[in-house]
N, CA, C and O atoms as a DFTB+ gen file, in Angstrom:
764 C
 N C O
     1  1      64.470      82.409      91.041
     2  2      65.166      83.548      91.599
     3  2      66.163      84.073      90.571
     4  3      66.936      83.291      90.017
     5  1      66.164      85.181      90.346
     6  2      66.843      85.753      89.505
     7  2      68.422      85.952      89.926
     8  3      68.438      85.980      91.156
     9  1      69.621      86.088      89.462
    10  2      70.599      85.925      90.067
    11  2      70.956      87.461      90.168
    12  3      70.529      88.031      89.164
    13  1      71.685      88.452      91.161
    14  2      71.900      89.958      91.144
    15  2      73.045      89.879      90.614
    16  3      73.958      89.123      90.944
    17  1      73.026      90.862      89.556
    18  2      74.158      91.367      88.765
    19  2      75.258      92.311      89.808
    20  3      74.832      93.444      90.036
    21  1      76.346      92.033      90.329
    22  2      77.617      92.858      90.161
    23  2      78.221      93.865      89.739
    24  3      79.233      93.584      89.097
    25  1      78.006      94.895      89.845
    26  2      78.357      96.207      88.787
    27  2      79.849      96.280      89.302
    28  3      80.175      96.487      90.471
    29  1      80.572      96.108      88.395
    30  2      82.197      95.583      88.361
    31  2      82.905      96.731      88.154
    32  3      83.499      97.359      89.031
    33  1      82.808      97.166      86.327
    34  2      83.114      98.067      85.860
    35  2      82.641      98.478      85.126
    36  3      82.055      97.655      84.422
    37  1      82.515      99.798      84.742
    38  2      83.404     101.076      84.625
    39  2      83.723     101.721      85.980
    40  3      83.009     101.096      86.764
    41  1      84.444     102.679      86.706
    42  2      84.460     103.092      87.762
    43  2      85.203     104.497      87.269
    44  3      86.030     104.585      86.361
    45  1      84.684     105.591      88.117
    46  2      85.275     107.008      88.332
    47  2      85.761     107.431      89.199
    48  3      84.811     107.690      89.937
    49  1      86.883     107.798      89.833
    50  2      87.173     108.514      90.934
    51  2      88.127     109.278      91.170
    52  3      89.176     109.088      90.555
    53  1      88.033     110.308      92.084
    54  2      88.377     111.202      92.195
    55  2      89.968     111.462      93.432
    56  3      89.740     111.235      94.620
    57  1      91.176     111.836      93.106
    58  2      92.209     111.197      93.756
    59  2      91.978     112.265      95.350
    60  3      92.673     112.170      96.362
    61  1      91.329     112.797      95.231
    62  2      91.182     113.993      96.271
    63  2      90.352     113.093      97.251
    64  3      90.841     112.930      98.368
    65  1      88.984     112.404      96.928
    66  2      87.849     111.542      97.718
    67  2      88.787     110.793      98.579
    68  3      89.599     109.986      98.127
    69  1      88.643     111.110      99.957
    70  2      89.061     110.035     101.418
    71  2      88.941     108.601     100.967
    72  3      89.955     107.908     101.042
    73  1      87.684     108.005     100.450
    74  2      87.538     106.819     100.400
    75  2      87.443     106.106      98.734
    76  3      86.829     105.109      98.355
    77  1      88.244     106.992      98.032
    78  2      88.384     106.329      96.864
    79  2      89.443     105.086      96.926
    80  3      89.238     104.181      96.118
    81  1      90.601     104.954      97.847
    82  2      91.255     103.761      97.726
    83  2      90.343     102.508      98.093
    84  3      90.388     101.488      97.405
    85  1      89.444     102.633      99.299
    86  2      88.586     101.718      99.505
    87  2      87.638     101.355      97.907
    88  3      87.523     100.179      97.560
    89  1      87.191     102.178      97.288
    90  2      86.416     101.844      96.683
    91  2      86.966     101.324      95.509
    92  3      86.755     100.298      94.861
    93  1      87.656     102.193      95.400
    94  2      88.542     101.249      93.966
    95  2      89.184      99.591      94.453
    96  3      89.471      98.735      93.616
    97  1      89.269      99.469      95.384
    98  2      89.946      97.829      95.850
    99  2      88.828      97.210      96.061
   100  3      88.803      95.999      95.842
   101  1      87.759      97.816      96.487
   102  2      86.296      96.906      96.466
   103  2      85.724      96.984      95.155
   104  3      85.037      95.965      95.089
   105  1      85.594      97.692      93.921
   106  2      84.958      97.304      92.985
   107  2      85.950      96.212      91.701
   108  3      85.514      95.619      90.715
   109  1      87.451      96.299      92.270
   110  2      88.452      95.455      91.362
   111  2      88.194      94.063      92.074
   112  3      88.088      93.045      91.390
   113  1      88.054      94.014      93.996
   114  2      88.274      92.749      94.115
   115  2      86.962      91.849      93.305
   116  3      87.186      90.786      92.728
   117  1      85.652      92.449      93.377
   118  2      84.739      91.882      92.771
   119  2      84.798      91.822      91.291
   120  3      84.224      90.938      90.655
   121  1      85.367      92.593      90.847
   122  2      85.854      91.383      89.401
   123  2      86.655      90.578      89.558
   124  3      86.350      89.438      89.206
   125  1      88.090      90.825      90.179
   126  2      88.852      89.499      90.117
   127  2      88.422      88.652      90.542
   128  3      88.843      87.589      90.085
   129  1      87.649      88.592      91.338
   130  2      86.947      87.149      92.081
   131  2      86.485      86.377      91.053
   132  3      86.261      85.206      91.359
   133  1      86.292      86.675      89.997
   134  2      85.617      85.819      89.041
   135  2      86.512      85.488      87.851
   136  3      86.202      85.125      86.716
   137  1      87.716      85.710      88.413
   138  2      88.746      85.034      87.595
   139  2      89.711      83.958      88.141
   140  3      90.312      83.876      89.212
   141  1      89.659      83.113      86.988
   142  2      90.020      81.723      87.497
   143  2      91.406      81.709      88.557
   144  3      92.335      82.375      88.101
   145  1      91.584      81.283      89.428
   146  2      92.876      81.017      90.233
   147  2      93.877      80.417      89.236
   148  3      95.056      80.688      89.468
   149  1      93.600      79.604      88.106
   150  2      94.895      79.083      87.149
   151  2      95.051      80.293      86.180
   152  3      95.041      79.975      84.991
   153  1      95.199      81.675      86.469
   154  2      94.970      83.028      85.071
   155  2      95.361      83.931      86.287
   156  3      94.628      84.446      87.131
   157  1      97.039      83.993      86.111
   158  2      98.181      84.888      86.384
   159  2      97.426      85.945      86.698
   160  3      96.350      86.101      86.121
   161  1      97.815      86.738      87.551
   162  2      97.961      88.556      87.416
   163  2      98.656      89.045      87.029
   164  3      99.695      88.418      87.232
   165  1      98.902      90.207      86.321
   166  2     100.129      90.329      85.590
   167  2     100.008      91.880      85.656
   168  3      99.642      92.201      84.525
   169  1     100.119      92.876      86.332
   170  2     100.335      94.250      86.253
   171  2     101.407      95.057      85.452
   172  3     102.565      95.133      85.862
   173  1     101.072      95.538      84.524
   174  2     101.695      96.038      83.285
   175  2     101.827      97.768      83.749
   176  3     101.173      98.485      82.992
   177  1     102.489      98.441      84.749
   178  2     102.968      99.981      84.957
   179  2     103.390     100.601      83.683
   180  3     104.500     100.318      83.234
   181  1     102.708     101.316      83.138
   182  2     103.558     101.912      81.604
   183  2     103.674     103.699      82.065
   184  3     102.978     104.407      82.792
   185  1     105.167     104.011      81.065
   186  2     105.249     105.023      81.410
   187  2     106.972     105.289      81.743
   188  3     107.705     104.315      81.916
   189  1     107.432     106.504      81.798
   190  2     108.596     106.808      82.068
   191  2     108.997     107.536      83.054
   192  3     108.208     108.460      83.256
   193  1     110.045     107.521      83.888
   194  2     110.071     108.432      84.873
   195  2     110.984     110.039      84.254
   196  3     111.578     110.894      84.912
   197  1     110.827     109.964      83.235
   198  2     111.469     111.061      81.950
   199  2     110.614     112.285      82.177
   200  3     111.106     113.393      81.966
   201  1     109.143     112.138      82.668
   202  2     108.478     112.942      82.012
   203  2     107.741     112.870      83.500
   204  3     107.417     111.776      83.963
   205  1     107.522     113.987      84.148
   206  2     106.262     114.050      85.095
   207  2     104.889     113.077      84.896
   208  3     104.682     111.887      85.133
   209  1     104.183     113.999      84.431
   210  2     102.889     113.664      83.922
   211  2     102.897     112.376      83.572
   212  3     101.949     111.661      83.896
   213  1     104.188     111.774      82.707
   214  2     104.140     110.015      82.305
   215  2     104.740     109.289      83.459
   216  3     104.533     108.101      83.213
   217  1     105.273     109.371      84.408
   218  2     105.523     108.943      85.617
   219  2     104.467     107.963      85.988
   220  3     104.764     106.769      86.025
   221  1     103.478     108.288      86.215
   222  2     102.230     107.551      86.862
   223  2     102.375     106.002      86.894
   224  3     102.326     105.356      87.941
   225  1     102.522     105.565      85.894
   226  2     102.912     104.343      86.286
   227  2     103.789     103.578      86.502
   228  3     103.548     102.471      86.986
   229  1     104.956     103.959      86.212
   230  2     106.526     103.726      87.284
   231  2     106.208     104.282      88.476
   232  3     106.941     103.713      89.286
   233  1     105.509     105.097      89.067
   234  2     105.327     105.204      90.414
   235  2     104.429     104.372      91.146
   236  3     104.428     104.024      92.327
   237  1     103.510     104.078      89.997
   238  2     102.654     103.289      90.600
   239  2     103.098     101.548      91.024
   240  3     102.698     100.829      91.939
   241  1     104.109     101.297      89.884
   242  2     104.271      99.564      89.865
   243  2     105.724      99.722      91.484
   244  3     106.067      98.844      92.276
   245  1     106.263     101.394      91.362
   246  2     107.100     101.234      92.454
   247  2     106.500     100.906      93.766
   248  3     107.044     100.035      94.445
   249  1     105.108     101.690      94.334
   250  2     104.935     101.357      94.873
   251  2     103.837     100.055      95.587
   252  3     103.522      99.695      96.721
   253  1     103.512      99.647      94.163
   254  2     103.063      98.245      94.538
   255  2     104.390      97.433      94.882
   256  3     104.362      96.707      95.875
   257  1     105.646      97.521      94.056
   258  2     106.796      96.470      94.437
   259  2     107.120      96.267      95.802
   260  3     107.493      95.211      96.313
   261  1     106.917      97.544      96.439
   262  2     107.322      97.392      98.160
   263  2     105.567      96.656      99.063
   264  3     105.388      96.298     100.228
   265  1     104.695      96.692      97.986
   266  2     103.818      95.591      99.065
   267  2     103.431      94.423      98.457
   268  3     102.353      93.842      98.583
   269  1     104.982      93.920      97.366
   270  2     104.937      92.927      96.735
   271  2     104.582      91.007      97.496
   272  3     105.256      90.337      98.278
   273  1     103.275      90.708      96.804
   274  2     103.144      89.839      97.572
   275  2     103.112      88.647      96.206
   276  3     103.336      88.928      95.029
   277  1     102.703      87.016      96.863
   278  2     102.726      86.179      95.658
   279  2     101.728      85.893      94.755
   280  3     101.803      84.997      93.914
   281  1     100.373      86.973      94.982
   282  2      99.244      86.843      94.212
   283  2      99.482      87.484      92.934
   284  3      98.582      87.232      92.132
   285  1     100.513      88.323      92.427
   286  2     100.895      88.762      91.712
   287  2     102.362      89.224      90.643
   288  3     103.207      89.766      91.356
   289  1     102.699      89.151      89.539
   290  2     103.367      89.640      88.993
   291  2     103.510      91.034      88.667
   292  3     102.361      91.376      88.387
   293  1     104.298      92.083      88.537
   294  2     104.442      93.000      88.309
   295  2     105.578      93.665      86.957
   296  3     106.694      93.146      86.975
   297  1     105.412      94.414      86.181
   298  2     106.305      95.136      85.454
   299  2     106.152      95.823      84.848
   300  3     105.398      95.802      83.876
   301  1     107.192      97.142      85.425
   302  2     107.301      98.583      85.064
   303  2     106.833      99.048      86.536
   304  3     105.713      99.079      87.045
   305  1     108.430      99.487      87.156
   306  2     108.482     100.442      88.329
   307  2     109.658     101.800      87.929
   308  3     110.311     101.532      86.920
   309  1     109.891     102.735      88.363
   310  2     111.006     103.403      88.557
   311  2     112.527     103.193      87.839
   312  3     113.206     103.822      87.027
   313  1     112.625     102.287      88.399
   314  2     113.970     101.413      88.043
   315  2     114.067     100.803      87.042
   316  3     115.100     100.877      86.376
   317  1     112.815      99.887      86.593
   318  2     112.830      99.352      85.588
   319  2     111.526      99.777      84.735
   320  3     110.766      98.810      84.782
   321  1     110.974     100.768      84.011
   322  2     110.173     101.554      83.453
   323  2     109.674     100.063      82.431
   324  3     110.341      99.049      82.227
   325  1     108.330     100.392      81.947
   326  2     108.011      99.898      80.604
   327  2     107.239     100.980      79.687
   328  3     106.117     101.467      79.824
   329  1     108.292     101.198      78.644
   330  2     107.738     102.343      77.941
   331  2     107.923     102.254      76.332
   332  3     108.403     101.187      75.950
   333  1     107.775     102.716      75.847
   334  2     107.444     102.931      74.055
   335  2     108.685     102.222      73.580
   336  3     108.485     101.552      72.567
   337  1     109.925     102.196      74.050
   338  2     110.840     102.092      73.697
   339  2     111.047     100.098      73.964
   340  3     111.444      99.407      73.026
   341  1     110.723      99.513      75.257
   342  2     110.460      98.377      75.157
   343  2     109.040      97.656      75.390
   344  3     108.907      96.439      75.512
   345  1     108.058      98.549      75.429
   346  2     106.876      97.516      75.771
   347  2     106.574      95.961      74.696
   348  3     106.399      94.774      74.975
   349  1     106.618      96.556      73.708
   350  2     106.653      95.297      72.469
   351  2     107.278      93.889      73.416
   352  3     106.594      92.959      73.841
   353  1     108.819      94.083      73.583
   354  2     109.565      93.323      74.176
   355  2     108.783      92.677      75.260
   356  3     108.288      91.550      75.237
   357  1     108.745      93.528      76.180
   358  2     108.042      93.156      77.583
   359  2     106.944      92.247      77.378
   360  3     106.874      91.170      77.968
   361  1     105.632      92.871      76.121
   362  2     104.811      91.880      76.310
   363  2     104.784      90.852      75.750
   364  3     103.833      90.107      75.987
   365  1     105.930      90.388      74.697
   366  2     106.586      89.068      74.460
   367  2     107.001      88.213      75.557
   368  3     106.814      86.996      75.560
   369  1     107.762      89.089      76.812
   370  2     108.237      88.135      77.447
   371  2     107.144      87.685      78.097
   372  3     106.993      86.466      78.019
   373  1     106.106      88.447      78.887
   374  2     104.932      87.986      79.304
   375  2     103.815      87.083      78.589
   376  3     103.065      86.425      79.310
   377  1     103.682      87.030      77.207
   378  2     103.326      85.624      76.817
   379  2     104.087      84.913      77.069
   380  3     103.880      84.125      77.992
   381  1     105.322      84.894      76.330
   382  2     106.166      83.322      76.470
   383  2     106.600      82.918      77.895
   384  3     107.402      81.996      78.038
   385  1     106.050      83.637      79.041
   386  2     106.518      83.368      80.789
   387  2     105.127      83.112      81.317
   388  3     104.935      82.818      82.497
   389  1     104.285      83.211      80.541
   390  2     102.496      82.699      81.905
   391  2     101.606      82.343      80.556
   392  3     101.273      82.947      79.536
   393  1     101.402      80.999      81.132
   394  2      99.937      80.870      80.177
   395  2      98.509      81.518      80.239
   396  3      97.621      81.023      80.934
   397  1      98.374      82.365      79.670
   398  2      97.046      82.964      79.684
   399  2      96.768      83.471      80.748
   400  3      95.843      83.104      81.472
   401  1      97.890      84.794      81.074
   402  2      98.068      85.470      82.122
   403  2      96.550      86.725      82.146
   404  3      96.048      87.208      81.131
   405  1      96.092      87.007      83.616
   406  2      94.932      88.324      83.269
   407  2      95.495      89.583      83.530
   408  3      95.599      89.992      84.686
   409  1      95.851      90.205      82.603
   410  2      96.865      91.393      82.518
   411  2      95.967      93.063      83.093
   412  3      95.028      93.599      82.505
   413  1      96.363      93.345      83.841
   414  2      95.522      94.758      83.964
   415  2      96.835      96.024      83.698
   416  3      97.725      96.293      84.505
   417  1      96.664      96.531      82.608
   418  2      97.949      97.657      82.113
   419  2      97.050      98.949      82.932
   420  3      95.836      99.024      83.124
   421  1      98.333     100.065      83.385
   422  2      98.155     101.220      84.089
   423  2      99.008     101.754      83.612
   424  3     100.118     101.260      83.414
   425  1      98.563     103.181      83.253
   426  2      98.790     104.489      82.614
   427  2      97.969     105.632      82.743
   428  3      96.742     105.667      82.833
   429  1      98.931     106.733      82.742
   430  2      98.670     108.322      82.604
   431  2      97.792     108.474      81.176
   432  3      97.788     107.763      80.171
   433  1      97.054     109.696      81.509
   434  2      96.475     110.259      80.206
   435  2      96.107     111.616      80.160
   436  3      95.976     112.173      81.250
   437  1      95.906     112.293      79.103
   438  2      95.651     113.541      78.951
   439  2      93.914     113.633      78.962
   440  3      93.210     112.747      78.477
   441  1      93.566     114.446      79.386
   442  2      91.633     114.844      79.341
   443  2      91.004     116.256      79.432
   444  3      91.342     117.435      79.531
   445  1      90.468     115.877      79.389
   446  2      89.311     117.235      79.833
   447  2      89.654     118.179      81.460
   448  3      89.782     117.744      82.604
   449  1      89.705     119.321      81.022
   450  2      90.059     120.304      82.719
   451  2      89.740     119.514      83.359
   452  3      90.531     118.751      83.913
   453  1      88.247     119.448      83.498
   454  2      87.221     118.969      84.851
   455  2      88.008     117.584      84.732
   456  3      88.574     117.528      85.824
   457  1      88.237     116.843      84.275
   458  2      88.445     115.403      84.426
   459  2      90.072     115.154      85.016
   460  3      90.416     114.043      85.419
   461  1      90.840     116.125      85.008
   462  2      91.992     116.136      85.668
   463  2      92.240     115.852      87.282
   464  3      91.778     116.574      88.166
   465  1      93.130     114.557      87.532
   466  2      93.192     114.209      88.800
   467  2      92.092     112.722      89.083
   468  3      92.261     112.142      90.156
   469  1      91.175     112.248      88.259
   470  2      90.259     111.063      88.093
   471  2      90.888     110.075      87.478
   472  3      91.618     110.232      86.499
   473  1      90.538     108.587      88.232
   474  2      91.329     107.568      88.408
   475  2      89.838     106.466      87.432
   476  3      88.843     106.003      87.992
   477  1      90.074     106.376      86.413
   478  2      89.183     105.476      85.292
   479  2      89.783     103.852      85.720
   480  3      90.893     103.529      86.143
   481  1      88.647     103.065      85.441
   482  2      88.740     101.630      85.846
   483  2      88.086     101.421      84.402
   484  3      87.278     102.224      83.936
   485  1      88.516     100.254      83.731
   486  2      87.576      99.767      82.540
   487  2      88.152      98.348      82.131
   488  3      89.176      97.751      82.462
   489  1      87.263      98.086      81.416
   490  2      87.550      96.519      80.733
   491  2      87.965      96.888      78.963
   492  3      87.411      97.655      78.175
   493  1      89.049      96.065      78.804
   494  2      89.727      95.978      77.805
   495  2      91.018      96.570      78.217
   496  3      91.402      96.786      79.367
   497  1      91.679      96.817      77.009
   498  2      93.427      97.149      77.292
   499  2      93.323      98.737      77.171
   500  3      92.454      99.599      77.047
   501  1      94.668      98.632      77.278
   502  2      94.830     100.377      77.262
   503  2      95.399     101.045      76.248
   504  3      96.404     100.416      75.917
   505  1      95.263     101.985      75.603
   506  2      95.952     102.019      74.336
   507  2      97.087     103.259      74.790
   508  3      96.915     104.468      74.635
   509  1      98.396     102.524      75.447
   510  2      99.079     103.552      75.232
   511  2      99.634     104.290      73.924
   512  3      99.485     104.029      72.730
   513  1     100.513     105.573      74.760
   514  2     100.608     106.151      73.237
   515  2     100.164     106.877      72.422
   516  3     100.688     107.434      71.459
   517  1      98.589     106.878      73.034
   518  2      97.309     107.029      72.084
   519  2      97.503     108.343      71.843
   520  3      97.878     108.756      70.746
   521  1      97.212     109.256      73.066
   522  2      97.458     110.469      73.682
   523  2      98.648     111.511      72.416
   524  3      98.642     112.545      71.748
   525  1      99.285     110.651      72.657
   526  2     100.953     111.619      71.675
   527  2     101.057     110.744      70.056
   528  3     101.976     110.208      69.436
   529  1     100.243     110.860      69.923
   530  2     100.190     109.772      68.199
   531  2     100.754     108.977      68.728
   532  3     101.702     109.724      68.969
   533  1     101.131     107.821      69.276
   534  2     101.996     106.846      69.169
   535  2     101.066     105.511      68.547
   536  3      99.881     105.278      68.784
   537  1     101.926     104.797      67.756
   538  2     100.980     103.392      67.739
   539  2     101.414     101.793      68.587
   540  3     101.712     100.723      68.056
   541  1     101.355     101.989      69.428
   542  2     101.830     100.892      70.422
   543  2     101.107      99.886      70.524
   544  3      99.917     100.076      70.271
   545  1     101.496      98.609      70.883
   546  2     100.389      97.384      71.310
   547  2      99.837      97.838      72.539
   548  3     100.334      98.482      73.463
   549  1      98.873      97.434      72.382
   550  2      97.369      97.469      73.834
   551  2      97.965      96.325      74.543
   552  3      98.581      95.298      74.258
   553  1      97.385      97.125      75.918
   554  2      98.015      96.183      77.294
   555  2      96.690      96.034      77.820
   556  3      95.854      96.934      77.738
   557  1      96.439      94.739      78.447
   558  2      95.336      94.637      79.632
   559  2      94.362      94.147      79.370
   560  3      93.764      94.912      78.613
   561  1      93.579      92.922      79.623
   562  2      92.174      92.372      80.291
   563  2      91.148      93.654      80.413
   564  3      90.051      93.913      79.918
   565  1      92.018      94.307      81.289
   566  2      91.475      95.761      81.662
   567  2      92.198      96.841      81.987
   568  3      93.368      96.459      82.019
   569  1      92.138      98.016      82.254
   570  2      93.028      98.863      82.297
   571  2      92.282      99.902      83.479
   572  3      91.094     100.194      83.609
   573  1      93.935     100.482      84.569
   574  2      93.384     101.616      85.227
   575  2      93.935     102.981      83.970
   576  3      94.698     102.940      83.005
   577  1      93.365     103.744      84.396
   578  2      94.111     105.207      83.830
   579  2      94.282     106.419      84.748
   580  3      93.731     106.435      85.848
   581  1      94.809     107.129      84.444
   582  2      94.931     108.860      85.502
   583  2      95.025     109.559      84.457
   584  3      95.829     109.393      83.539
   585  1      94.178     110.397      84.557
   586  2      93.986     111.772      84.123
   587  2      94.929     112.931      84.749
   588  3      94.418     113.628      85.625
   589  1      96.132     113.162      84.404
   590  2      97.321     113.704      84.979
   591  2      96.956     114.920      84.581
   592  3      96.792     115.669      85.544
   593  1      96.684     115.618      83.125
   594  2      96.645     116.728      82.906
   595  2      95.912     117.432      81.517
   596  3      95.066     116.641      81.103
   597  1      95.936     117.927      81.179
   598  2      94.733     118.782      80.034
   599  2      95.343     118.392      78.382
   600  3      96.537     118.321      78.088
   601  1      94.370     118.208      77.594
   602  2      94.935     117.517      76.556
   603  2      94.440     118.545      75.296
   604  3      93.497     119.327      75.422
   605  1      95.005     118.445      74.431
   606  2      94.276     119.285      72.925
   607  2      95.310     120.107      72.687
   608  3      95.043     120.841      71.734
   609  1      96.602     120.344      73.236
   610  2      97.994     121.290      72.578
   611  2      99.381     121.015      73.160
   612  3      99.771     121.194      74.314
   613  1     100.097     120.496      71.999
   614  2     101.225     120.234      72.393
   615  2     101.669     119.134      73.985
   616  3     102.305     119.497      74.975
   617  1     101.198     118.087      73.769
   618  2     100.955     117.009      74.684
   619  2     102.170     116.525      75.502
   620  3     102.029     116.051      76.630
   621  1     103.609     116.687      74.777
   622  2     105.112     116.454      75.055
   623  2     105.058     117.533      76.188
   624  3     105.499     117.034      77.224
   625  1     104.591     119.118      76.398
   626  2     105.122     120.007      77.016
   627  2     103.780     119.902      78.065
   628  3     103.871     120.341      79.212
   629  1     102.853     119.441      77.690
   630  2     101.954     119.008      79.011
   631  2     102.562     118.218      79.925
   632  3     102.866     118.423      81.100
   633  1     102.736     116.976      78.975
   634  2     103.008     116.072      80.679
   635  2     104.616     116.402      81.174
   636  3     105.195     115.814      82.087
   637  1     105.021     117.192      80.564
   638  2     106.798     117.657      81.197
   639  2     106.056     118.837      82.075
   640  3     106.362     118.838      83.268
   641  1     105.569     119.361      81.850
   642  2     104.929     120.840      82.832
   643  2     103.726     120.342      84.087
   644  3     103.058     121.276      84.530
   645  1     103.431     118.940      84.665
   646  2     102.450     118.150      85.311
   647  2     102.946     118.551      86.536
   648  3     104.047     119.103      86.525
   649  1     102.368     118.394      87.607
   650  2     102.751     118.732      88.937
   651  2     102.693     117.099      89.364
   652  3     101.874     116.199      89.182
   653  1     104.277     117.228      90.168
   654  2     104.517     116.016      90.433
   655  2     103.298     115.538      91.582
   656  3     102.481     114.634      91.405
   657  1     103.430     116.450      92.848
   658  2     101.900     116.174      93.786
   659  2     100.941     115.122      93.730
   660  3     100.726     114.171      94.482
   661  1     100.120     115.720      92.082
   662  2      99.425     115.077      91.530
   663  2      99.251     113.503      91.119
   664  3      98.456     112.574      91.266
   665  1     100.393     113.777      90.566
   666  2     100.985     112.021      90.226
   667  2     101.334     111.211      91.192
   668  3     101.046     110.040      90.947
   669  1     101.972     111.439      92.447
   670  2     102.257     111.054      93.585
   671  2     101.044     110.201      94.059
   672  3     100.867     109.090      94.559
   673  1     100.225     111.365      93.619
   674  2      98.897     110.927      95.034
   675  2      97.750     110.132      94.192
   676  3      96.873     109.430      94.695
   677  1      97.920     110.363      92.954
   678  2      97.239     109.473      91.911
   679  2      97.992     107.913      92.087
   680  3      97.318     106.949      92.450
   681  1      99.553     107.787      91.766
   682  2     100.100     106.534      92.281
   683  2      99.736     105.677      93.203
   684  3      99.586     104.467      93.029
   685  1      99.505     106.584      94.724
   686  2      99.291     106.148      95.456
   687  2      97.804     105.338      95.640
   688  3      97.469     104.344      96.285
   689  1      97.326     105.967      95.039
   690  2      95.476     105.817      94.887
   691  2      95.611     104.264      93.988
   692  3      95.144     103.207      94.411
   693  1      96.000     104.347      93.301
   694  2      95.882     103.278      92.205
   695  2      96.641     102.133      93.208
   696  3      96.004     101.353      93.917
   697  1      97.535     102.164      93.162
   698  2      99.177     101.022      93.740
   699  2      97.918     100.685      95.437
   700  3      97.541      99.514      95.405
   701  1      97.578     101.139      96.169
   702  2      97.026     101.143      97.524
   703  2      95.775     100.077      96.841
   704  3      95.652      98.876      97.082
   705  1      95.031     100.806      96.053
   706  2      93.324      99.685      95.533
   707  2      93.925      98.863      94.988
   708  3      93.497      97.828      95.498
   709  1      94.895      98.509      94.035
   710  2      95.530      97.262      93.521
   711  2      95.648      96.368      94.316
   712  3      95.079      95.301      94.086
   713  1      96.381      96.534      95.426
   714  2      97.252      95.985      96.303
   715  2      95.792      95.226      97.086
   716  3      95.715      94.001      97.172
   717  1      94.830      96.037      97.552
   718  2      93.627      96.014      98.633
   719  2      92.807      94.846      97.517
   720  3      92.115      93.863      97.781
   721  1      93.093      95.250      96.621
   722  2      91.803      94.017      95.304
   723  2      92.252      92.701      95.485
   724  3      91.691      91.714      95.960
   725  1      93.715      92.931      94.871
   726  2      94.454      91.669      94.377
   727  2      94.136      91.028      95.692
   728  3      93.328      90.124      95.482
   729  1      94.593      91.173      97.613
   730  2      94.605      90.277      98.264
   731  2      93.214      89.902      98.760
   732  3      92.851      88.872      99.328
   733  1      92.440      91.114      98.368
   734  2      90.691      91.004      99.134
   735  2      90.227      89.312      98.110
   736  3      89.792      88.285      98.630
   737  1      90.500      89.525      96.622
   738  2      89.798      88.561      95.906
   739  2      90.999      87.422      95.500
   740  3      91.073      86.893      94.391
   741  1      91.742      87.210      96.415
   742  2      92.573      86.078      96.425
   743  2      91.923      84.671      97.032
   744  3      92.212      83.493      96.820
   745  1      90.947      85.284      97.855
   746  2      90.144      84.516      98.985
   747  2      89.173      83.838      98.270
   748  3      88.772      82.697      98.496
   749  1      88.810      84.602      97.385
   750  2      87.861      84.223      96.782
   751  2      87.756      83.427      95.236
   752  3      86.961      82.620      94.756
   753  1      88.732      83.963      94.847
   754  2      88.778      83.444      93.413
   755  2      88.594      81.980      92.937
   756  3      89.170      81.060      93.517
   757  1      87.761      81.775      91.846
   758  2      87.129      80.729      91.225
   759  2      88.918      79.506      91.398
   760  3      90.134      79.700      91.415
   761  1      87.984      78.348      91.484
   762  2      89.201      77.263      91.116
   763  2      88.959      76.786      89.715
   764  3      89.724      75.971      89.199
């Protein structure tokens, strides 16, 4: 018998779709399930609340913090941002605080018209920064992203000109399937 493959990731969705929070927490819990119960979670929110458009993930780690439970670590909300200025730091402290933690980093990004408002799931890290020349360390096992707004001119006055709405409801989309993954594949996860 052949064993059926899992289609985990890549994932697309759309922050407008009724049932994209469901689906995004059902295609994350089935990867995490296959990560060991001794390999941390570690949610990496990047981003500033400086900037609209870069918001996304201080809104997002804010509102995972209020359905903060013990399957997970979190950092970078609102209050306490992780952005260009300390991520380096941050992900020092997160090696030297979890052994061989499974990090999933979340961040805003610039794209294509049509692709504006779509919530990307993928494996590997995220390269913040990328977007505005920056050269930053990569965050994440895997990474969510949001497509906040249109990219190819002057990228600083894009995401300052973003409609907050957008980001709100993108936050919400992401922080809601996080939340729905992390406890769906708690049940399950490998010993």
């Amino acid at each position: 018998m052949i064993p059926v493959q899992i289609s985990t990731l890549p994932i697309k969705l759309t922050y407008t779709d009724p049932a994209a929070s469901a689906q995004l927490a059902h295609r994350l819990a089935e990867y995490l399930s296959k990560i060991p119960k001794n390999r941390r979670i570690v949610i990496v929110c990047l981003g500033t609340d400086r900037s609209t458009g870069d918001s996304l993930g201080p809104l997002t780690g804010s509102r995972l913090r209020s359905y903060w439970s013990g399957e997970f670590d979190l950092f970078g909300t609102l209050e306490e941002p992780v952005h260009a200025m300390n991520l380096a730091e941050t992900m020092e402290l997160i090696r030297l605080t979890y052994h061989n933690p499974f990090i999933i980093g979340v961040d805003a990004c610039l794209g294509k018209a049509e692709s504006v408002g779509t919530v990307t799931v993928g494996e590997g890290p995220i390269r913040p920064g990328a977007g505005v020349n920056k050269e930053l360390p990569p965050v994440g096992d895997i990474h969510i992203s949001g497509v906040v707004n249109v990219s190819g001119f002057m990228e600083f006055m894009v995401l300052q000109n973003t409609r907050l709405h957008l980001v709100m409801r993108m936050a919400e989309l992401i922080a809601d399937g996080l939340y729905g993954a992390i406890e769906g594949s708690s049940r399950s996860r490998t010993s």
